[in-house]
mmCIF file as gemmi writes it, N, C-alpha and C atoms, coordinates in Angstrom:
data_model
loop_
_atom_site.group_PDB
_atom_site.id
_atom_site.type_symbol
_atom_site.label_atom_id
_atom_site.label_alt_id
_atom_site.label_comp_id
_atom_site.label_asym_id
_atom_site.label_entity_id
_atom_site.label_seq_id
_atom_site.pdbx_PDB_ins_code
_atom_site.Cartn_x
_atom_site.Cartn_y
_atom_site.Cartn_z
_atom_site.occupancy
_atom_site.B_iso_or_equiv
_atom_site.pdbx_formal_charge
_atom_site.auth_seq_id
_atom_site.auth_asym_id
_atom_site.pdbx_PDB_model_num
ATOM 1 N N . UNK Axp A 1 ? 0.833 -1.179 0 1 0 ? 1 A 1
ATOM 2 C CA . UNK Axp A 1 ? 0 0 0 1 0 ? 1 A 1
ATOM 3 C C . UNK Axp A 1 ? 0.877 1.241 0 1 0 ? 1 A 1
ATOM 4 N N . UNK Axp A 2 ? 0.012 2.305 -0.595 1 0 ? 2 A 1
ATOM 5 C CA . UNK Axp A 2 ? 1.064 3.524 -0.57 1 0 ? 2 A 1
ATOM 6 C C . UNK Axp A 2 ? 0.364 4.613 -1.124 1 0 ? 2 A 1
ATOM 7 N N . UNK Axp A 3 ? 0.554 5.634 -1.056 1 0 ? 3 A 1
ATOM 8 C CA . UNK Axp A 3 ? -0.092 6.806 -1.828 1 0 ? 3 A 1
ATOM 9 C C . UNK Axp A 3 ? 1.037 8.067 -2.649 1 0 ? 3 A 1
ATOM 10 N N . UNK Axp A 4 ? 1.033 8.335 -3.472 1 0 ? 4 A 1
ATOM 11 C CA . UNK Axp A 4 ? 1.977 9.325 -4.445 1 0 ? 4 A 1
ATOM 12 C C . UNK Axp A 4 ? 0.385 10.312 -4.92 1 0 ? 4 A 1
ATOM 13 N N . UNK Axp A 5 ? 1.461 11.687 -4.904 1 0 ? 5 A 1
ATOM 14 C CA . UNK Axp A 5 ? 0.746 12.881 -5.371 1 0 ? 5 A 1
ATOM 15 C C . UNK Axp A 5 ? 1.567 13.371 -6.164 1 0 ? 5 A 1
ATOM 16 N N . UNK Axp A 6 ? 0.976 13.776 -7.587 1 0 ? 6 A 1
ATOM 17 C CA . UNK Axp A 6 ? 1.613 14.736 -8.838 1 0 ? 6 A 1
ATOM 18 C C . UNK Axp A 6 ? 0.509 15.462 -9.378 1 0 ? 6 A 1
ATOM 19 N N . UNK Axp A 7 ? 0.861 17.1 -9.159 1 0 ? 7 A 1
ATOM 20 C CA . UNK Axp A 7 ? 0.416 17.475 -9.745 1 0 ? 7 A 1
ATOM 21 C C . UNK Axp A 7 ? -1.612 17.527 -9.336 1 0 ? 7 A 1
ATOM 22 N N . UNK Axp A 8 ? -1.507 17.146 -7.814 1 0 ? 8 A 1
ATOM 23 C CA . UNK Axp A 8 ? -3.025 17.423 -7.189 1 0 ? 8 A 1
ATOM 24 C C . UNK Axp A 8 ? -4.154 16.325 -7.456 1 0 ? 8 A 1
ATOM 25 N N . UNK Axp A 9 ? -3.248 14.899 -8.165 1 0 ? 9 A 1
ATOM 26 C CA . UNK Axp A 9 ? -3.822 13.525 -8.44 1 0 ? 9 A 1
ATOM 27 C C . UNK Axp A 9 ? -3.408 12.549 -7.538 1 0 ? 9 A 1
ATOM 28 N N . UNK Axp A 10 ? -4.332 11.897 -6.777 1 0 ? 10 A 1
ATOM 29 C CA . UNK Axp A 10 ? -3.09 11.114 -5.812 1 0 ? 10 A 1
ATOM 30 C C . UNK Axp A 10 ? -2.874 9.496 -6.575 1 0 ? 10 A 1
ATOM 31 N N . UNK Axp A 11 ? -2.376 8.796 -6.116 1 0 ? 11 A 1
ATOM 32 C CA . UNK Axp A 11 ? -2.058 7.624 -6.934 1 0 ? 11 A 1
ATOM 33 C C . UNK Axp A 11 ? -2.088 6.683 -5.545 1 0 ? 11 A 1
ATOM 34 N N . UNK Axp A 12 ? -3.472 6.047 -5.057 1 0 ? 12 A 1
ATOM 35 C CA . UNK Axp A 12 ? -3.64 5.562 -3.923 1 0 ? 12 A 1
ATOM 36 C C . UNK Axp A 12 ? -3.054 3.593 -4.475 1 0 ? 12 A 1
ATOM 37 N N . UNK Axp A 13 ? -2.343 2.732 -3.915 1 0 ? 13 A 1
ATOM 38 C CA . UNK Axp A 13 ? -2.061 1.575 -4.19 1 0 ? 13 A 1
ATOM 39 C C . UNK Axp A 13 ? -2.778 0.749 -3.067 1 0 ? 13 A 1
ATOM 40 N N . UNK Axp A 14 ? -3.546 -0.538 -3.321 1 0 ? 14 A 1
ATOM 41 C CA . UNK Axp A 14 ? -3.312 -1.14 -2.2 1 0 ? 14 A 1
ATOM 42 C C . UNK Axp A 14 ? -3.364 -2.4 -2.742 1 0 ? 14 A 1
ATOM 43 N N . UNK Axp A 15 ? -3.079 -3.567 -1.63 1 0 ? 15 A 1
ATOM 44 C CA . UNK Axp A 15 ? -2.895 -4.674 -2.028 1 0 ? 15 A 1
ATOM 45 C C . UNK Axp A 15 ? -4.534 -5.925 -2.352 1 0 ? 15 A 1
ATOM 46 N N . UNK Axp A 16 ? -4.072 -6.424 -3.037 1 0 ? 16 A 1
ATOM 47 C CA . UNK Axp A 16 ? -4.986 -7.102 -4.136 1 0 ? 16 A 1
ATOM 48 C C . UNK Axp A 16 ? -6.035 -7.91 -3.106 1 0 ? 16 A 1
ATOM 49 N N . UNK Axp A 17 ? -6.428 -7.633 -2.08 1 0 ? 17 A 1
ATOM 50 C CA . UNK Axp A 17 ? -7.017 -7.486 -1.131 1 0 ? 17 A 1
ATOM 51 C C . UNK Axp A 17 ? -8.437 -7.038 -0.877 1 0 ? 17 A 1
ATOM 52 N N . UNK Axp A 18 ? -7.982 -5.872 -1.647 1 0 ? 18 A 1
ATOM 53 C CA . UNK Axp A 18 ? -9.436 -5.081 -1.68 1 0 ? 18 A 1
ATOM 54 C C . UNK Axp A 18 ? -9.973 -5.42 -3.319 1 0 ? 18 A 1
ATOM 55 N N . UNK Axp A 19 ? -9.689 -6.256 -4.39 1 0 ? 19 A 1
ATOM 56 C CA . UNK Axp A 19 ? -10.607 -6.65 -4.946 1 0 ? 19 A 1
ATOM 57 C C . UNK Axp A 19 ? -11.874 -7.836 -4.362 1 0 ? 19 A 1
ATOM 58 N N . UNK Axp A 20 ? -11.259 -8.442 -3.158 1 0 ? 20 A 1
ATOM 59 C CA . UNK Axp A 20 ? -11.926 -9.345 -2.775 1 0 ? 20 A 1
ATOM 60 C C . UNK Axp A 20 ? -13.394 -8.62 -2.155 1 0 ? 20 A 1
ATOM 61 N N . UNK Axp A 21 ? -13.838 -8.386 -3.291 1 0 ? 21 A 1
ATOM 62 C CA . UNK Axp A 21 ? -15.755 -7.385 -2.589 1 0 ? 21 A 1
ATOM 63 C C . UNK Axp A 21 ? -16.34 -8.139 -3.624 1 0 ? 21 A 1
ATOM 64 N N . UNK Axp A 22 ? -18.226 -8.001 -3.097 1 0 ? 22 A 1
ATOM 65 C CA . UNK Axp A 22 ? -18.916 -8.558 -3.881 1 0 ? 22 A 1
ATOM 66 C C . UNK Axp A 22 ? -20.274 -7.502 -3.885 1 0 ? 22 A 1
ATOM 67 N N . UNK Axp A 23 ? -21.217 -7.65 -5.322 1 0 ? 23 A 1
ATOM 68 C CA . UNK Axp A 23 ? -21.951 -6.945 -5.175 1 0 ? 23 A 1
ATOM 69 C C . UNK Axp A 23 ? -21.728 -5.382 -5.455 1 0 ? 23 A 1
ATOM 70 N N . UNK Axp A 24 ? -22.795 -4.98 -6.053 1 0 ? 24 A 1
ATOM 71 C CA . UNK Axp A 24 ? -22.244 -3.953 -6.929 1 0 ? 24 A 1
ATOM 72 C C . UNK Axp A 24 ? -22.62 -3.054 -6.099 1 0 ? 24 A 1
ATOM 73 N N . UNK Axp A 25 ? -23.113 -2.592 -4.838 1 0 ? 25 A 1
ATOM 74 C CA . UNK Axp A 25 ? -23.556 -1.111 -4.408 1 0 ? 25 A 1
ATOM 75 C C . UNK Axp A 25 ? -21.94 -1.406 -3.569 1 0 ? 25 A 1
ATOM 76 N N . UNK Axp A 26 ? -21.341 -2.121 -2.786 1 0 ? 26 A 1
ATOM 77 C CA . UNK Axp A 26 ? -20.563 -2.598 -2.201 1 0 ? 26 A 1
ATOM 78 C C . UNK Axp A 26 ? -19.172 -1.719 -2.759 1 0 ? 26 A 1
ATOM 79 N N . UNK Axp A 27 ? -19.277 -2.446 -4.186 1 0 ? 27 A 1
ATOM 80 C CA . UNK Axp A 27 ? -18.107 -2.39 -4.913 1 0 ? 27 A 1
ATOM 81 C C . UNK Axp A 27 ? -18.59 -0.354 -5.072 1 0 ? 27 A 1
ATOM 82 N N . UNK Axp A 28 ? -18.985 0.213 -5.329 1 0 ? 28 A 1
ATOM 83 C CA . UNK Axp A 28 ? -18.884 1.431 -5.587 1 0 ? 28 A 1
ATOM 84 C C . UNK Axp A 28 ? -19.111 2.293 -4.638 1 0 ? 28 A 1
ATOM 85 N N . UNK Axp A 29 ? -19.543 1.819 -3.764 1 0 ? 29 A 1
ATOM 86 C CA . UNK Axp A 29 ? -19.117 2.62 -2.098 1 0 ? 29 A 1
ATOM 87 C C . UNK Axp A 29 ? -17.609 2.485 -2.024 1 0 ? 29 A 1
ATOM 88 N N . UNK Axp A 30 ? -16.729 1.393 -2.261 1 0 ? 30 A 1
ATOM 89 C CA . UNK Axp A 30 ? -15.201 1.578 -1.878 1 0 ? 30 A 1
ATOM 90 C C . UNK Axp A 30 ? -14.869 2.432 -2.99 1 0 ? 30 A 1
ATOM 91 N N . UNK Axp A 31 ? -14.978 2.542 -3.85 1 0 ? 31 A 1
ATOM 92 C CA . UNK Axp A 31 ? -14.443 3.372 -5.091 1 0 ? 31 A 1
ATOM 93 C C . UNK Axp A 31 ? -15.101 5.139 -4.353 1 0 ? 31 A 1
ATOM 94 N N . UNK Axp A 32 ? -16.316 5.005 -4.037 1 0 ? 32 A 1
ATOM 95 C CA . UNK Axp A 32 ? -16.434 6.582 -3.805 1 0 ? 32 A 1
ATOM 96 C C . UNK Axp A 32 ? -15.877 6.68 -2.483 1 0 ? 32 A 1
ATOM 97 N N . UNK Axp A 33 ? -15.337 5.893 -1.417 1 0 ? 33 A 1
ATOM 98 C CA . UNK Axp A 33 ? -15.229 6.221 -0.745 1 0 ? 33 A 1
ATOM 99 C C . UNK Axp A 33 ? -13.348 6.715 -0.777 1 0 ? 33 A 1
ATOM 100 N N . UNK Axp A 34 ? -12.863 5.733 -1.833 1 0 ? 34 A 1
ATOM 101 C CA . UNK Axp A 34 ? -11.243 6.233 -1.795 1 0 ? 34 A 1
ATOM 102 C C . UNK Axp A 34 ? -11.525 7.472 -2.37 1 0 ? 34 A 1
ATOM 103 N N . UNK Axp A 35 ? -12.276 8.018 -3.235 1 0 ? 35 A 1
ATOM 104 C CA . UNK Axp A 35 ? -11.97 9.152 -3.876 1 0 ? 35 A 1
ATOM 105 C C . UNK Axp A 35 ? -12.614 10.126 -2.83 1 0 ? 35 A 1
ATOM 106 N N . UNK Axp A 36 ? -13.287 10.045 -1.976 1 0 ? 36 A 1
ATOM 107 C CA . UNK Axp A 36 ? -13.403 11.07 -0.422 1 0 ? 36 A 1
ATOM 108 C C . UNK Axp A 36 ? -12.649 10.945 0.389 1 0 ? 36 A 1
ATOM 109 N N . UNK Axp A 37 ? -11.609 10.117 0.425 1 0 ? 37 A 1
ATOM 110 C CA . UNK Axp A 37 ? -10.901 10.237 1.447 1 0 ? 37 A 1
ATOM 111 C C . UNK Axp A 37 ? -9.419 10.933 0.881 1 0 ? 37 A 1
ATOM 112 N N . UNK Axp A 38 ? -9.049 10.511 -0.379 1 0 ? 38 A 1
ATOM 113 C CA . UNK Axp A 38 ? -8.091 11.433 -1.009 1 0 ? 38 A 1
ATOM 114 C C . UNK Axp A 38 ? -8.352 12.554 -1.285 1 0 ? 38 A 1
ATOM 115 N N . UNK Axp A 39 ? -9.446 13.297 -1.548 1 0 ? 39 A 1
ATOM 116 C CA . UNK Axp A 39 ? -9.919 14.484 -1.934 1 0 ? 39 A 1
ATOM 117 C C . UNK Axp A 39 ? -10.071 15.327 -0.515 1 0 ? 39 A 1
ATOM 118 N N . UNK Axp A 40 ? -9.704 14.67 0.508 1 0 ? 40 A 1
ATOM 119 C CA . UNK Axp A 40 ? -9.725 15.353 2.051 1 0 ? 40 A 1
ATOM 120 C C . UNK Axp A 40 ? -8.4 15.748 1.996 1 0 ? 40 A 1
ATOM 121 N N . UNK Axp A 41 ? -7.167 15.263 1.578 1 0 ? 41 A 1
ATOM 122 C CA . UNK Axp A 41 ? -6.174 15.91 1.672 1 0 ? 41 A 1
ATOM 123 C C . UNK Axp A 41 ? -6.082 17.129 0.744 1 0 ? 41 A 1
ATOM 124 N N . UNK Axp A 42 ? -5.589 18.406 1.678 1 0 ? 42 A 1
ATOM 125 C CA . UNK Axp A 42 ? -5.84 19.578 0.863 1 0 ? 42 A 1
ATOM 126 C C . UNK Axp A 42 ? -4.423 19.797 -0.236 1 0 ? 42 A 1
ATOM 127 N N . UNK Axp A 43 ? -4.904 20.24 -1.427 1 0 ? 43 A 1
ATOM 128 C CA . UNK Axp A 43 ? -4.811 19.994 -3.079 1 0 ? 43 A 1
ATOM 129 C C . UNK Axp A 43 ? -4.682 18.702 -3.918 1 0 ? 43 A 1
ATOM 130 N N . UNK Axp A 44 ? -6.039 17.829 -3.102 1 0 ? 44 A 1
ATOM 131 C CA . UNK Axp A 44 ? -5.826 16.782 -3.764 1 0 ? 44 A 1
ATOM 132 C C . UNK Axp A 44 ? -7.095 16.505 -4.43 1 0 ? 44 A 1
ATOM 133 N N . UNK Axp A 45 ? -7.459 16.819 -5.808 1 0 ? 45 A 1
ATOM 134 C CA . UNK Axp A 45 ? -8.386 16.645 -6.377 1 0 ? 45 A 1
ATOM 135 C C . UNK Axp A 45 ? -8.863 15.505 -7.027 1 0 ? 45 A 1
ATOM 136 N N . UNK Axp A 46 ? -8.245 14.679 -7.243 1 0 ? 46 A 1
ATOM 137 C CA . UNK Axp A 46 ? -8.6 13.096 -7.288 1 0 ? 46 A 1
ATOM 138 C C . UNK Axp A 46 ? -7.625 12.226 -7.187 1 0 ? 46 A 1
ATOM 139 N N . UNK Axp A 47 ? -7.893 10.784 -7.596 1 0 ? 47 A 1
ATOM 140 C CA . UNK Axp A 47 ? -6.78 9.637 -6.909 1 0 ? 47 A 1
ATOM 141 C C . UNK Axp A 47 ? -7.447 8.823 -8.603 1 0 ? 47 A 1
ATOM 142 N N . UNK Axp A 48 ? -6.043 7.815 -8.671 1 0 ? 48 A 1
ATOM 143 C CA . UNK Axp A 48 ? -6.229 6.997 -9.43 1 0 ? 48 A 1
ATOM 144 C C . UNK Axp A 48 ? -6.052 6.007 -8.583 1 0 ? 48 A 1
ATOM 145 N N . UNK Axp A 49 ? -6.964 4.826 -8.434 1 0 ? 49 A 1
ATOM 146 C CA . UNK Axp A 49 ? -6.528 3.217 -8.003 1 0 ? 49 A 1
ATOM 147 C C . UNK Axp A 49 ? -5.24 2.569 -8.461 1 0 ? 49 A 1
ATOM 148 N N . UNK Axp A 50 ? -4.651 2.187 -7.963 1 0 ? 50 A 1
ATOM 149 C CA . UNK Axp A 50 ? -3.82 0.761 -8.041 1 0 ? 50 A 1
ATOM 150 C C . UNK Axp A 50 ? -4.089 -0.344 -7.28 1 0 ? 50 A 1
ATOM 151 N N . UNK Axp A 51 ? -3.523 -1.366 -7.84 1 0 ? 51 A 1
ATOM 152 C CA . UNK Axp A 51 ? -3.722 -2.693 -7.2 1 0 ? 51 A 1
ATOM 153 C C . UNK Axp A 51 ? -2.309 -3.032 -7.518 1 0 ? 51 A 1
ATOM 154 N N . UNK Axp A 52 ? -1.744 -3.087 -6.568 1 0 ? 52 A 1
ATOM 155 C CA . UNK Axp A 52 ? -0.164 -4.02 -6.15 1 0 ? 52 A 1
ATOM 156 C C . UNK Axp A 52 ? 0.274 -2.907 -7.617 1 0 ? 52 A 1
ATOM 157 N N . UNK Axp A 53 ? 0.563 -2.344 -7.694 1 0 ? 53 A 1
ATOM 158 C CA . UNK Axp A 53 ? 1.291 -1.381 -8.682 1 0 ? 53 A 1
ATOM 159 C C . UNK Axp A 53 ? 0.999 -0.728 -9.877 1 0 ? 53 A 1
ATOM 160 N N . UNK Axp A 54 ? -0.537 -1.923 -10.287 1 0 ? 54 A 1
ATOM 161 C CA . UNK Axp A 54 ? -0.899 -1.725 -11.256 1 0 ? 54 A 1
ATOM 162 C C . UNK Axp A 54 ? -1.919 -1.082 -11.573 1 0 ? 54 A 1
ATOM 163 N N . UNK Axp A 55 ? -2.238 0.253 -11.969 1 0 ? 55 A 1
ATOM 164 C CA . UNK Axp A 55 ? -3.258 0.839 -12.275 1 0 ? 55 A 1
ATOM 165 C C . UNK Axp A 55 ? -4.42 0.276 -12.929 1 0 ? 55 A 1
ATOM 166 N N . UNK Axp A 56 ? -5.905 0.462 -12.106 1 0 ? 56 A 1
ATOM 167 C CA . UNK Axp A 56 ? -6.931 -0.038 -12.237 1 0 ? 56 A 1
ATOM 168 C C . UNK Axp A 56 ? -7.88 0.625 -13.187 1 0 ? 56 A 1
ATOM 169 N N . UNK Axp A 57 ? -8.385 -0.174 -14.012 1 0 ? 57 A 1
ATOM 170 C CA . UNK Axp A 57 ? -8.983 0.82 -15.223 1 0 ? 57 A 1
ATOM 171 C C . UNK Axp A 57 ? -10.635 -0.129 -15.17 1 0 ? 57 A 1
ATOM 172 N N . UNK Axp A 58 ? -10.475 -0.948 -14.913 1 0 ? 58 A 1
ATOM 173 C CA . UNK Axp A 58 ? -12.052 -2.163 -14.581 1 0 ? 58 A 1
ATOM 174 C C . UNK Axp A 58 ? -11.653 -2.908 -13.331 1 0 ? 58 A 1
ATOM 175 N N . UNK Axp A 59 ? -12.488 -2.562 -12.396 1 0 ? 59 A 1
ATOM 176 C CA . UNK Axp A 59 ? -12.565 -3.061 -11.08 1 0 ? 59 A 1
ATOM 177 C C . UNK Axp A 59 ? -13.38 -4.194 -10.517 1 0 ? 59 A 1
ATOM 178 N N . UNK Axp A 60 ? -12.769 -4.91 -9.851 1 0 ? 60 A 1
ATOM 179 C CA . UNK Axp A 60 ? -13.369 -5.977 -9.247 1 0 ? 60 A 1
ATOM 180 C C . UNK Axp A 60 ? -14.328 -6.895 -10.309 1 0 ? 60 A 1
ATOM 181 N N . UNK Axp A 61 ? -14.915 -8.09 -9.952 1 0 ? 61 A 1
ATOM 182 C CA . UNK Axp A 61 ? -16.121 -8.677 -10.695 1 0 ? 61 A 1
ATOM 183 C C . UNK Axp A 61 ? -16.604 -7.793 -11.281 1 0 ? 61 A 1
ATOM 184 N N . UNK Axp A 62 ? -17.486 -6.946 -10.654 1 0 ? 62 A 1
ATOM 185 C CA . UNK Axp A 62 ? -19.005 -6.324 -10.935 1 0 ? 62 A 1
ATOM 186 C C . UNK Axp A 62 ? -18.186 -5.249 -12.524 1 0 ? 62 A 1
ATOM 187 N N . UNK Axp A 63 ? -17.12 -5.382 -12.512 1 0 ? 63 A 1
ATOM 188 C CA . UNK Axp A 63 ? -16.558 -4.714 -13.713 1 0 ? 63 A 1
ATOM 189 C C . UNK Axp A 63 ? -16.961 -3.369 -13.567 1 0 ? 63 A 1
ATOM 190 N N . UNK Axp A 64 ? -16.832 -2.17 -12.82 1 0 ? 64 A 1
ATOM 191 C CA . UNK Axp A 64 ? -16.681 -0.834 -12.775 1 0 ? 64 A 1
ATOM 192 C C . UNK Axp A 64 ? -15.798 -0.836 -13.594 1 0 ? 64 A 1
ATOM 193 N N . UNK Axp A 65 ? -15.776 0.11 -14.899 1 0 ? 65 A 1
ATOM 194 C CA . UNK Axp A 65 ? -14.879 0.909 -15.392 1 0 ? 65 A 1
ATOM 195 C C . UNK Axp A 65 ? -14.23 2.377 -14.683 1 0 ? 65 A 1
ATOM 196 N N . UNK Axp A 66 ? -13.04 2.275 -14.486 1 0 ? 66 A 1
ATOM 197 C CA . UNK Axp A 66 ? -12.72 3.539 -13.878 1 0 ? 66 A 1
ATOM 198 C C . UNK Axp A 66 ? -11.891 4.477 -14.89 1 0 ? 66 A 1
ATOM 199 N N . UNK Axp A 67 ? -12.76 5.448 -15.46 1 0 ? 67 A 1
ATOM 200 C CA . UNK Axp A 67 ? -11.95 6.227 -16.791 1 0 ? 67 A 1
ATOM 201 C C . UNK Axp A 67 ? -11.168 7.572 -16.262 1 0 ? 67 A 1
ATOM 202 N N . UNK Axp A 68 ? -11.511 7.966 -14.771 1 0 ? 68 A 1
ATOM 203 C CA . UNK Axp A 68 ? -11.293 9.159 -14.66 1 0 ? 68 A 1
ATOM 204 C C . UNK Axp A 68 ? -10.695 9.248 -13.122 1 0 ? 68 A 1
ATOM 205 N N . UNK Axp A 69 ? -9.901 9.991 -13.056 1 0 ? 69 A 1
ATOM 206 C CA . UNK Axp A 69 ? -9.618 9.838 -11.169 1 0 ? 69 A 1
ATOM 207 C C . UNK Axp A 69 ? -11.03 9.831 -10.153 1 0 ? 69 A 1
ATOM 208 N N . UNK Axp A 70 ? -11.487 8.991 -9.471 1 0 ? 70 A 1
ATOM 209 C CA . UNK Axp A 70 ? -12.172 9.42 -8.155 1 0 ? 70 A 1
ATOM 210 C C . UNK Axp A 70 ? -12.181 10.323 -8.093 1 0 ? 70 A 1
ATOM 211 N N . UNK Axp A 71 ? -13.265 10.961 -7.258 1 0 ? 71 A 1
ATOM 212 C CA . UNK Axp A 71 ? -13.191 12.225 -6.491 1 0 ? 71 A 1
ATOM 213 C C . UNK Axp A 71 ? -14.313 12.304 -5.606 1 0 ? 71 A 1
ATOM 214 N N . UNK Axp A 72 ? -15.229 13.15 -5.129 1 0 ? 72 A 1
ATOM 215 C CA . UNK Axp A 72 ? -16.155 13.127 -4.295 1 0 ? 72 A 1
ATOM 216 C C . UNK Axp A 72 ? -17.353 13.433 -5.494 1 0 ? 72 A 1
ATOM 217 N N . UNK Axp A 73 ? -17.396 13.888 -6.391 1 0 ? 73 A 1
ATOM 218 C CA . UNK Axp A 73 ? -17.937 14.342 -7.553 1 0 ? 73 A 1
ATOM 219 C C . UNK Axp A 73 ? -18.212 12.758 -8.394 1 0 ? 73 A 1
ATOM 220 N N . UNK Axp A 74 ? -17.618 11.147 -8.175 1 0 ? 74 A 1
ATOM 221 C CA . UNK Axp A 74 ? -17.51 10.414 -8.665 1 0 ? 74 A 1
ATOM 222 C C . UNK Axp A 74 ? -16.565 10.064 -9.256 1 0 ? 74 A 1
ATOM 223 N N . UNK Axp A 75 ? -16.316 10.194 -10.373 1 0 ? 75 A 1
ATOM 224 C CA . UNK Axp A 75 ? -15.02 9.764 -11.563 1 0 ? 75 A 1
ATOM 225 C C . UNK Axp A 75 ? -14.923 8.304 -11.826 1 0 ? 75 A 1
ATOM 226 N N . UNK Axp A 76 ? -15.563 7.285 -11.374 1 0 ? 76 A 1
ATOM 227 C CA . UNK Axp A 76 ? -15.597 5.937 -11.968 1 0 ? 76 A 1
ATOM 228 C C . UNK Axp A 76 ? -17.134 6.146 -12.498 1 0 ? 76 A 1
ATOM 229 N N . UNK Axp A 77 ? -17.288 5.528 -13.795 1 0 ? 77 A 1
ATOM 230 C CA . UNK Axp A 77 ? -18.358 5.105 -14.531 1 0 ? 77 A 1
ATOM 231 C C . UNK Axp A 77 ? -19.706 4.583 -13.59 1 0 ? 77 A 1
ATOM 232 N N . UNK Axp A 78 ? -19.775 5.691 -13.051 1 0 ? 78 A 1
ATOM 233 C CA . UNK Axp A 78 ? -20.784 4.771 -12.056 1 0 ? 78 A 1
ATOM 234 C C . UNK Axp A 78 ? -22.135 5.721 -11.569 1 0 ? 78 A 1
């Protein structure tokens, strides 16, 4: 796990752990909820997911597409 900021995007990582969710209101409460909790740090206007290093672009089963950083505003296809 880890978090990097460039440029007011954070780049939140965690381990392959948190794909283990089921159920789709489930699965998009953790997605809005990383992008409220990064968007609490002040100039941080959204976060991109990683999983173990690798940037997340379709999440978990329920297949969220994530096209855009989180934020509190949303930013995953959802």
């Amino acid at each position: 796990m880890g978090v990097e900021i460039e440029d007011g995007i954070a780049a939140v990582n965690f381990s392959r752990q948190l794909e283990q969710v089921g159920g789709t209101a489930r699965v998009l409460g953790i997605l809005k909820q990383i992008g409220y909790t990064a968007t609490a740090v002040p100039g941080v206007r959204g976060a991109w997911l990683y999983i173990e290093g690798k940037k997340v672009q379709n999440f978990s089963g329920e297949g969220v597409i994530i096209q855009e950083p989180l934020s509190r505003s949303g930013g995953a296809a959802f």
